[in-house]
C-alpha positions in Angstrom: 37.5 -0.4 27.3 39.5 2.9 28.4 40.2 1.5 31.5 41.8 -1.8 30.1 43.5 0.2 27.6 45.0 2.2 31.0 45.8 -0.8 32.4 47.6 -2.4 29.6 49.8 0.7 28.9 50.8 0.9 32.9 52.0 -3.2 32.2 53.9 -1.7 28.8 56.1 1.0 30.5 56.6 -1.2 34.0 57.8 -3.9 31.9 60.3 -1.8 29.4 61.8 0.3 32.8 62.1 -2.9 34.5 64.3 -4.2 31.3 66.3 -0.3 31.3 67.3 -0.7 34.5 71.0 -2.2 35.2 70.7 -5.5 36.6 71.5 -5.1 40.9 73.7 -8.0 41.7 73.7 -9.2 45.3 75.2 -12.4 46.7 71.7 -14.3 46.3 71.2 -13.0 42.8 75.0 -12.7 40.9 76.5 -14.2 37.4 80.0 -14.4 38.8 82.2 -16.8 37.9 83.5 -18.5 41.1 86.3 -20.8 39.5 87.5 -17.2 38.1 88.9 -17.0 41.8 91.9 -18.5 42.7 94.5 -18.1 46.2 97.1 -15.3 45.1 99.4 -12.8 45.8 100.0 -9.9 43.8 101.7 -6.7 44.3 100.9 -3.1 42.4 102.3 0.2 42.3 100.4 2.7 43.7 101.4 6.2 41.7 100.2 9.5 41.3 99.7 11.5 37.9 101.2 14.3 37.0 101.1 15.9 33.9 103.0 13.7 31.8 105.2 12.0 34.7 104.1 9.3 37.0 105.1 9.7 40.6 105.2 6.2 42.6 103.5 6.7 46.1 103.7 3.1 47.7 102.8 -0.4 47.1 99.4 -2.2 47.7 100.0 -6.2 48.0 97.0 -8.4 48.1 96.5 -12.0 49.5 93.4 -14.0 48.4 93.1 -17.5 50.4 90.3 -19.6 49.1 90.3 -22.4 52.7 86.9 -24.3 53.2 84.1 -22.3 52.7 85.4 -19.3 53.1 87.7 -16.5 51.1 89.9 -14.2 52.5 91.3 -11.0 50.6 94.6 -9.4 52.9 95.8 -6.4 51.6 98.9 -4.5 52.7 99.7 -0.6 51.7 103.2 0.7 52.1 103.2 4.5 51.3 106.6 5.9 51.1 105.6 9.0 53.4 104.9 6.2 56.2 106.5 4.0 58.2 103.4 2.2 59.3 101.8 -0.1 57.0 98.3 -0.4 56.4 96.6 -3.5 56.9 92.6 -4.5 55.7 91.0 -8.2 56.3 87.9 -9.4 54.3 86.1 -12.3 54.4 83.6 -13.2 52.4 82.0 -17.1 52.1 82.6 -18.7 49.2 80.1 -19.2 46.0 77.7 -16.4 47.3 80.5 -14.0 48.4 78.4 -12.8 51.4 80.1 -10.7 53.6 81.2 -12.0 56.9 84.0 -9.9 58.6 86.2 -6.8 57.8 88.6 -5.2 60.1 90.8 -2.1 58.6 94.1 -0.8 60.4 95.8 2.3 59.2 97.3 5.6 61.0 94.1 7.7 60.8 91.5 5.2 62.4 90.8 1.6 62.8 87.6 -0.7 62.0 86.1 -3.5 62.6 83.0 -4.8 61.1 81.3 -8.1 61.5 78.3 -8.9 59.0 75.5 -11.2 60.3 71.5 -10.3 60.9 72.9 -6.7 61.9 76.3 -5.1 61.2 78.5 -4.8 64.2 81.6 -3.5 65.3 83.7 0.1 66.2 85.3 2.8 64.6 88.5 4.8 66.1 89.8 7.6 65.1 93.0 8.1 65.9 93.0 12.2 65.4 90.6 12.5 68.5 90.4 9.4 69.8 86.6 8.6 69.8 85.7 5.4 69.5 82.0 5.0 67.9 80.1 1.3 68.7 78.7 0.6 65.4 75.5 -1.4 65.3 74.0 -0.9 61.5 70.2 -2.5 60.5 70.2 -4.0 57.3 67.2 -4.8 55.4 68.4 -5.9 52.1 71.6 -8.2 51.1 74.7 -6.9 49.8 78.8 -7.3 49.2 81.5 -5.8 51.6 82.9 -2.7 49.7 85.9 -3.8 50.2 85.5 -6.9 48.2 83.3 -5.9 44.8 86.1 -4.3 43.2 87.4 -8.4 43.4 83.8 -8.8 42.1 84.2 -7.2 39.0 86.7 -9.2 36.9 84.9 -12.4 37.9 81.6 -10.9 36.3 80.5 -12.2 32.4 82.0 -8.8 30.8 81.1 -8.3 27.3 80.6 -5.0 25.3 78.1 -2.6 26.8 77.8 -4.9 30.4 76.5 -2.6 32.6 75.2 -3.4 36.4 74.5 -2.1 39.6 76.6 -4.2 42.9 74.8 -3.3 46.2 77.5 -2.9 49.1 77.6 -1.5 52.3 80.4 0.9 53.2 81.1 2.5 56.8 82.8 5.9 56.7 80.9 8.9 59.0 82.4 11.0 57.0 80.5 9.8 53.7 78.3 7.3 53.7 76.9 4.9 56.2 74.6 1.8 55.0 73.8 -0.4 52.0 74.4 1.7 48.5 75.6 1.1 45.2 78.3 0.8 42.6 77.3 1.3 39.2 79.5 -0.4 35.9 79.0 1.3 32.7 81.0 1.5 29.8 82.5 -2.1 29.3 84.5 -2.6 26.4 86.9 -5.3 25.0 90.0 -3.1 24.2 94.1 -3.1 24.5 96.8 -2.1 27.0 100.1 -1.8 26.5 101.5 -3.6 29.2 105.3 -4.3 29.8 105.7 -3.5 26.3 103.1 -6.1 25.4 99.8 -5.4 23.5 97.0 -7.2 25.8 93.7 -7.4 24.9 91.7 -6.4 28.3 88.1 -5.2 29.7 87.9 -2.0 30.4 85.7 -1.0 33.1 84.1 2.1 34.1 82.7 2.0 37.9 82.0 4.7 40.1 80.0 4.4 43.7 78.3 6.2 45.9 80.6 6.1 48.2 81.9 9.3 46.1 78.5 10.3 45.6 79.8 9.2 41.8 82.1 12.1 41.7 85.1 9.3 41.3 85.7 7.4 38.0 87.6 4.1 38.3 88.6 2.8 35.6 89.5 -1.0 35.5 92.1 -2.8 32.8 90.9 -6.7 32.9 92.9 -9.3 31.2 90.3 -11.0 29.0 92.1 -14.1 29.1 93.2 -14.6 32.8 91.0 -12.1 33.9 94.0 -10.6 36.7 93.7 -7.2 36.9 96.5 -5.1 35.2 95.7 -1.2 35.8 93.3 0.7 37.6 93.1 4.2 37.2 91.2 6.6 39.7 90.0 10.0 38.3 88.9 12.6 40.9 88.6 16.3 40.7 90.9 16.9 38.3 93.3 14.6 40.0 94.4 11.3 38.9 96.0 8.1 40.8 97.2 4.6 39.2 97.8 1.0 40.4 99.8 -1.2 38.3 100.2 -4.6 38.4 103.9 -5.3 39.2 105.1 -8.8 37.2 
């Protein structure tokens, strides 16, 4: 009779910390909303915080191409401190959102990734000119980390929607392999936005990428779910894109 009352217990707390935990989303076990996702091009202000003065920095334009099965998400950064623009390629296939390639071009280093069995590709830093051959084992699925933050206004927000994403991020001076970003802190709120009350989801991620030292914050239209502001607090520092109309 002790033993089965043991064993019965051990059943009780597997079952209520399997219902704690935050859900992990992956591209064979998501909620998104895939007709949430349409081909456009929008531009936002990148600016940095000051005080009580914004100070605009550059501008991040981003392309998403829905053609065949597959999705492609083109972003361009324009900093005003450089004359060379910086350029990242994602592709993802469509309804899963598995990744499939992502190449990154900017003045400090270049990278190329190609997703299948194993992760492939090269990283180049332009500072000393090494060029690594990156060949990455993979044992569980995940979404570019490039792409989730795409990912999150296409998700079934609501108040209190927390979740885990599982990603895999390159950067040898961080974190190399298949981590997570954690959502917390969802709630249905407003944002004055060109002089307009919106009513939006705001959304608290951070990643391990930061080792979740960064907070960003994410203003969602609830309606046409386009993202409208994102706000990145780290040490003490803050940074801003806004959605340019």
């Amino acid at each position: 009779m002790r033993d089965m009352f043991y064993l019965i217990l051990l059943i009780i707390q597997a079952t209520l910390s399997a219902y704690s935990q935050d859900t992990i989303l992956t591209p064979f076990n998501h909620q998104i909303e895939e007709g949430l996702l349409k081909s456009d091009t929008y531009v936002m202000d990148w600016l940095v915080a000051t005080d009580t003065t914004e100070v605009k920095i550059g501008e991040v334009t981003t392309q998403i191409k829905k053609q065949d099965t597959v999705i492609y998400v083109i972003t361009h950064v324009k900093m005003k401190q450089s004359k060379v623009e910086w350029v990242d390629t994602t592709k993802v296939a469509d309804r899963s959102f598995k990744p499939l390639y992502h190449a990154s071009y900017n003045e400090q280093r270049d990278m190329v990734l190609k997703f299948d069995k194993e992760v492939k590709g090269y990283y180049l830093d332009k500072k000393t000119a090494i060029k690594t051959e990156i060949l990455e084992e993979t044992h569980q699925p995940f979404f570019d980390s490039n792409f989730y933050p795409q990912l999150i206004r296409l998700l079934p927000l609501k108040n209190n929607y927390s979740a885990k994403i599982s990603i895999f991020d390159y950067n040898p001076k961080s974190k190399v392999g298949v981590i997570a970003a954690t959502l917390k802190n969802t709630k249905k709120t407003t944002l004055n936005f060109n002089k307009t009350s919106v009513a939006v989801w705001k959304v608290e991620v951070t990643d391990a990428i930061s080792n979740n030292k960064t907070v960003n914050t994410y203003y969602i239209d609830a309606r046409t779910r386009k993202l409208l502001k994102h706000d990145i607090d780290f040490g003490g520092r803050k940074m801003i894109m806004k959605l340019k109309e």
